[in-house]
C-alpha positions in Angstrom: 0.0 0.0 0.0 1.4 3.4 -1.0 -0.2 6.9 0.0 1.4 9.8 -2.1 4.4 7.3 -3.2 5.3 6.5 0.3 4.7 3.1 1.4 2.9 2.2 4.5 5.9 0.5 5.9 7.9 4.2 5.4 5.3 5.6 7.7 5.2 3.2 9.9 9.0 3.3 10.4 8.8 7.1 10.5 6.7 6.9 13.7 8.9 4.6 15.1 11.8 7.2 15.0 13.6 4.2 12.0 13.5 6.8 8.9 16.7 8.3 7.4 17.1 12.0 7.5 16.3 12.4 3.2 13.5 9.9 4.2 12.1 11.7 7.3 11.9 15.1 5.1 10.1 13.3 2.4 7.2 12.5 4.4 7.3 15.6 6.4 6.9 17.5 3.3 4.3 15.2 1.6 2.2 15.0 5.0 2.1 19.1 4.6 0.6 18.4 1.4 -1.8 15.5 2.0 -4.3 14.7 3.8 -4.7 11.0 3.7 -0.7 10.8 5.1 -2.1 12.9 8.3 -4.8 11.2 8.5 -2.9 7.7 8.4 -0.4 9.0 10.8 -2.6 10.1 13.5 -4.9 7.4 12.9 -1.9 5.3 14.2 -1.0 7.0 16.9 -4.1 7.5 18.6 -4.4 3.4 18.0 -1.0 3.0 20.0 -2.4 5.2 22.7 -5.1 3.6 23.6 -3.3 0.0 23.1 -1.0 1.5 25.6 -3.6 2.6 28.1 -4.9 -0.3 28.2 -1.5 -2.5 28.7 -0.6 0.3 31.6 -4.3 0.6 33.6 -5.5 -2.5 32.4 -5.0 -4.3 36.5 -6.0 -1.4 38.7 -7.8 -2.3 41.6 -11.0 -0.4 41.4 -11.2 1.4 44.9 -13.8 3.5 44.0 -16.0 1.0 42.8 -19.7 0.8 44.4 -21.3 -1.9 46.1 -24.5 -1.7 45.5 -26.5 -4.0 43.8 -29.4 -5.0 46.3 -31.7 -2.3 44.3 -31.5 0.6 47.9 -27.9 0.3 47.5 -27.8 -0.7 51.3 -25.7 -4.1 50.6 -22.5 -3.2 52.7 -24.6 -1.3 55.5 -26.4 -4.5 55.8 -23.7 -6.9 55.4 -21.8 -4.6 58.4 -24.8 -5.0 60.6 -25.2 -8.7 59.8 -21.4 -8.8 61.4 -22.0 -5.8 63.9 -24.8 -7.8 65.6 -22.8 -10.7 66.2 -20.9 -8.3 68.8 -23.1 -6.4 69.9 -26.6 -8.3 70.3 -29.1 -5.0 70.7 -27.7 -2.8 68.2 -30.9 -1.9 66.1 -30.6 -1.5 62.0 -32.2 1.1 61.6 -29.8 3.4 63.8 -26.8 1.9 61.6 -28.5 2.6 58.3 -29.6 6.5 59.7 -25.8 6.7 60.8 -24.2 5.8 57.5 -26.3 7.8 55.4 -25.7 10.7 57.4 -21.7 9.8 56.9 -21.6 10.7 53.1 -18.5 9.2 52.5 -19.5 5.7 54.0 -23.1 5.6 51.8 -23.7 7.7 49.0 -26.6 7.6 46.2 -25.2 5.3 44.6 -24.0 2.8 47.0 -20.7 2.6 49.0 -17.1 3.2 47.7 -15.2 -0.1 48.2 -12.4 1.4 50.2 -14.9 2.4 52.9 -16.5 -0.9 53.4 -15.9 -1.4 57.3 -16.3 1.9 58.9 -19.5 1.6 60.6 -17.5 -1.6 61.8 -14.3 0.7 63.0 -17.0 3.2 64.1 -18.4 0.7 66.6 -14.8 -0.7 67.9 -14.3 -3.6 66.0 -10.9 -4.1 64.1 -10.8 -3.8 60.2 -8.5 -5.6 57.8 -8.5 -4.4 54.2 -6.8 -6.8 51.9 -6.0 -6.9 48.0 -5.5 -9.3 46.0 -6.7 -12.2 48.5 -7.1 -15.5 47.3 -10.2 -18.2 48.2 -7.3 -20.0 50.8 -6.7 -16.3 52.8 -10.7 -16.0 52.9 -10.8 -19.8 54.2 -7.9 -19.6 56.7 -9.4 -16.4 58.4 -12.9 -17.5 58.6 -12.0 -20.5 60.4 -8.7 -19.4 61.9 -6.2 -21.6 60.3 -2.7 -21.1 59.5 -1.5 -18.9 62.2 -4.8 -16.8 61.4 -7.0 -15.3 64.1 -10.5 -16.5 63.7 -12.3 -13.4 61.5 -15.5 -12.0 60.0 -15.5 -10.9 56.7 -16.8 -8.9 53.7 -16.4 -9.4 50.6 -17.1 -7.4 47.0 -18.6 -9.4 43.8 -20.4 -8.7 40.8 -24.1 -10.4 42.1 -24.9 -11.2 38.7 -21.9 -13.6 37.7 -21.8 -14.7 41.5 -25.8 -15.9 40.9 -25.0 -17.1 36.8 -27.2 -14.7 35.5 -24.9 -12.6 33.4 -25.6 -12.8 30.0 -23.1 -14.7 28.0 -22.1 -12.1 25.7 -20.6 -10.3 28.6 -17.4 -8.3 28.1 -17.4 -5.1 29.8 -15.4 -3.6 32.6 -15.1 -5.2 35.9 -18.6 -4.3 37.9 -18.1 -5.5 41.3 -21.2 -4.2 42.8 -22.4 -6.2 45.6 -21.5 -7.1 49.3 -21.5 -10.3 50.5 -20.5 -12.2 54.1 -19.1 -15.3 53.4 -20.0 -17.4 56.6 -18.4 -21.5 55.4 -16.3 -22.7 52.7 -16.6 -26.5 51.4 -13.9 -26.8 48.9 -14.7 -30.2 48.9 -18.0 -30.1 47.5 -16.8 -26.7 45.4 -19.9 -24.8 47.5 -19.9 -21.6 49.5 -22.5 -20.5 51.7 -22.7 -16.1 52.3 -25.2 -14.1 53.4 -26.3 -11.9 50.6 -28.4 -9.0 51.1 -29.8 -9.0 47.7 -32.0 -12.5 48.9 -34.7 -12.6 52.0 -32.7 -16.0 53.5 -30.5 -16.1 56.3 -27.6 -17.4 54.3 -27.7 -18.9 50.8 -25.5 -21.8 49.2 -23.3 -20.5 46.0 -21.2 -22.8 43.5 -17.5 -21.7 44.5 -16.2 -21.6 40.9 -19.0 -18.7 40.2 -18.3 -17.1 43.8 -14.6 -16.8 42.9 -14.8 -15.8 39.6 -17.7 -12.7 40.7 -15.1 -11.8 43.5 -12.2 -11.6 41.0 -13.9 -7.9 39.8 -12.8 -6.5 42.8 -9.3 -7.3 42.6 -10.5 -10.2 45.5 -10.9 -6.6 47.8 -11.1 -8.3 51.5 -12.7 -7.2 54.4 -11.4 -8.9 57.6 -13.6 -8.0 61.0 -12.8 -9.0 64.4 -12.8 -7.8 68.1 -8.9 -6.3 68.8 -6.9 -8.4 70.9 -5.4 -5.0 72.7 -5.7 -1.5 72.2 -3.0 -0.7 69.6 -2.8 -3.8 67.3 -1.5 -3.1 64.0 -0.9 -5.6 61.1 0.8 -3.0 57.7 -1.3 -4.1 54.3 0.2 -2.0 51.9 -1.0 -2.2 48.3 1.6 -4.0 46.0 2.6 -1.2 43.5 6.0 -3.1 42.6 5.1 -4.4 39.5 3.6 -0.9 38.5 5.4 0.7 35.7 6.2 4.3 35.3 6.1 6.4 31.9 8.7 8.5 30.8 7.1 11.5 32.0 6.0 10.6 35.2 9.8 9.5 35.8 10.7 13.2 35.4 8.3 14.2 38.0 9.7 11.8 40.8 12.3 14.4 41.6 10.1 17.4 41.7 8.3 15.9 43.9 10.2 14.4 46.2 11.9 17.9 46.7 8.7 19.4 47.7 8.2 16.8 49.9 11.1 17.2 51.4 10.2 21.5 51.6 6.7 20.5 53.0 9.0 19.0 55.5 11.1 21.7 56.6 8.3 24.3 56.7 6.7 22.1 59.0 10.3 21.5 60.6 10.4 25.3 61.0 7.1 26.2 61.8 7.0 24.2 65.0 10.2 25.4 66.2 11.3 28.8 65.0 15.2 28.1 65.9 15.7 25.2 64.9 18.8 25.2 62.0 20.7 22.4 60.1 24.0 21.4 61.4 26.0 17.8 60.5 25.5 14.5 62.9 28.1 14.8 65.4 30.3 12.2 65.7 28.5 9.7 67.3 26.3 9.8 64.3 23.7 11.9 66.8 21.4 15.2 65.8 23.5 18.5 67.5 20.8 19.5 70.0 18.5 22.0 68.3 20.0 21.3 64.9 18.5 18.9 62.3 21.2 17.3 59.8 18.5 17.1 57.0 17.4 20.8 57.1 19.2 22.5 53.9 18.4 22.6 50.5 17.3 19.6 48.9 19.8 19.8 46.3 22.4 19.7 48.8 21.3 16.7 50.0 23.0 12.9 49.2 21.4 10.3 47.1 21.2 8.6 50.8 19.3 11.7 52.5 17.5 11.8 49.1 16.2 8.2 49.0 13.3 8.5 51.3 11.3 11.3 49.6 12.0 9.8 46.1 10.5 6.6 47.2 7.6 8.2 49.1 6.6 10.2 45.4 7.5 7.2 43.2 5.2 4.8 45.9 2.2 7.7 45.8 2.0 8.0 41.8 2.4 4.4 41.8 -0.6 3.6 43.4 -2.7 6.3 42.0 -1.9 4.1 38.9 -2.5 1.1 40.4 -6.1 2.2 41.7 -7.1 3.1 38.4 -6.2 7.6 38.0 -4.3 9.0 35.3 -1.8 11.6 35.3 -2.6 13.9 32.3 0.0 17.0 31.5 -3.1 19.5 30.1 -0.1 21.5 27.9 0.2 18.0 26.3 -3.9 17.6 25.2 -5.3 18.5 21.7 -8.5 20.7 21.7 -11.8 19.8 19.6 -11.8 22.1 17.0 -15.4 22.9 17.5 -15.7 24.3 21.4 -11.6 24.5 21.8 -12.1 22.4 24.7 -9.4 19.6 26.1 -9.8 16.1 24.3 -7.4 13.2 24.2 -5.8 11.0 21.8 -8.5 8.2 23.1 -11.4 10.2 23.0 -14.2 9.4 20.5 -16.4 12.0 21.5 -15.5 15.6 22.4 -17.0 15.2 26.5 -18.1 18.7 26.2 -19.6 19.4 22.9 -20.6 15.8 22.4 -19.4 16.0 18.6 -17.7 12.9 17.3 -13.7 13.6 17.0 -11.6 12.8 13.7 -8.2 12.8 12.9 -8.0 16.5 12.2 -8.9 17.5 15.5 -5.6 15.7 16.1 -3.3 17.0 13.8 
């Protein structure tokens, strides 16, 4: 295929950066000229975008997902008072349900954001686990208290649909966990699990555990382990995993930046709550000078060592925004629709202001 004389294959290495100088001019002097070449060349690279959006944010754990699927979007409230009343035996529903709607960042219209499923649990005393990526052996070991594991409730987040196998088969769309459930007994041995789900008038109902598993995997397996603390200050770390997360090029460049207003934030803090407080070396015992702070000069003048926490505590915070699904977007890098000049990227189909379908030249 040729456009203008210049094969496809020409292009193609000329967005890969592979074109000779005498070859590179060609096609920037022929795309001047004609629009198909433009069109072929954007058309490309708006393809590799959104090829690469979806190999970069493809596995992000969807924290603000809703669970909400019993039709009053009252699932998790109910599934946390199922728990609740195992602890404490008069506490009346009603009173729980008034209480989280009035919290609008526990229930909202449309249900309840996964990451705070559990706080009318914490609000009542009770200890709260959050766990990613758990697997059906972490859910069994904690409900029974196997394996070194204390004996736990828990909650967990599905889509109700492919949990009850009545999703239609032509199925493909984004992960939709939308329901709480309380898994109460796991028989791997007759592949069963029995939950109480809010979305049916039983007690508890039986589920086939290849479904159950496969409806949990939407959320990323998102875990919610309850139980009574065991003293006052008990604290088991859960981070999320962001070490397979990869950075882009330009995100790299920001790590620095950021770390060194970190590290500012720091010293203006440093400074604020103690006006005489100045930067002097460790002594040498390796000890802070008394009213001095070692670390308390200009982030530039500081070692790769001094530097290493702040770089790690911006390259761990934009990882996980990635890894929970946001995007970083530099707006001086966006196109504008050519019909309301408003910001579109190289993704978009529709302009999401105007509502006009894009093409190519509104991303020339």
């Amino acid at each position: 295929m040729k456009i203008n004389n210049i094969s496809k294959k020409q292009l193609d290495l000329f967005l890969a950066g592979k074109t000779y100088a005498v070859e590179t001019l060609n096609i920037l002097e022929a795309m001047v000229f004609d629009p198909s070449i433009q069109e072929y060349l954007v058309t490309q690279q708006r393809m590799s975008h959104t090829i690469n959006l979806e190999r970069s944010y493809g596995n992000f754990i969807p924290v603000t997902s809703l669970a909400a699927d019993d039709g009053n979007n009252l699932c998790d409230v109910q599934c946390e008072s199922y728990i609740l009343k195992k602890y404490i035996k008069d506490i009346d529903e009603k009173t729980i349900t008034t209480r989280a709607q009035s919290n609008n960042y526990w229930l909202r219209d449309l249900g309840t954001p996964l990451y705070n499923v559990g706080k009318l649990l914490e609000d009542n005393g009770l200890l709260v686990i959050r766990k990613y990526n758990a697997d059906i052996n972490t859910l069994k070991n904690a409900l029974e208290g196997l394996d070194g594991e204390l004996k736990c409730n828990a909650i967990v987040i599905v889509n109700n649909n492919l949990l009850t196998g009545s999703e239609s088969q032509d199925y493909f769309v984004e992960d939709n966990p939308n329901h709480a459930v309380v898994p109460i007994s796991i028989d791997q041995q007759n592949g069963t699990i029995t939950l109480y789900n809010p979305a049916t008038s039983n007690e508890t109902d039986t589920y086939d555990l290849t479904l159950f598993i496969k409806s949990w995997g939407e959320s990323k397996n998102y875990l919610v382990l309850v139980r009574e603390k065991q003293y006052e200050f008990e604290y088991s770390p859960n981070p999320i995993d962001v070490s397979n997360v990869s950075l882009e090029a330009d995100l790299e460049e920001l790590i620095d930046m950021i770390a060194e207003n970190i590290h500012n934030v720091w010293a203006v803090d440093k400074f604020k709550k103690n006006p005489t407080i100045k930067y002097a070396p460790l002594d040498e015992n390796g000890n802070e000078v008394e009213g001095c702070n070692h670390f308390l000069r200009p982030y530039s003048e500081l070692s790769d060592k001094d530097k290493e926490n702040d770089i790690q505590n911006a390259t761990s915070t934009i990882k996980l925004l990635k890894r929970m699904g946001y995007r970083i977007v530099n707006v001086n890098n966006l196109h504008q629709c050519s019909e309301c000049g408003e910001a579109i990227e190289m993704h978009h189909l529709y302009c999401s202001h105007c509502g006009r379908k894009l093409t190519w030249e509104d991303f020339k």
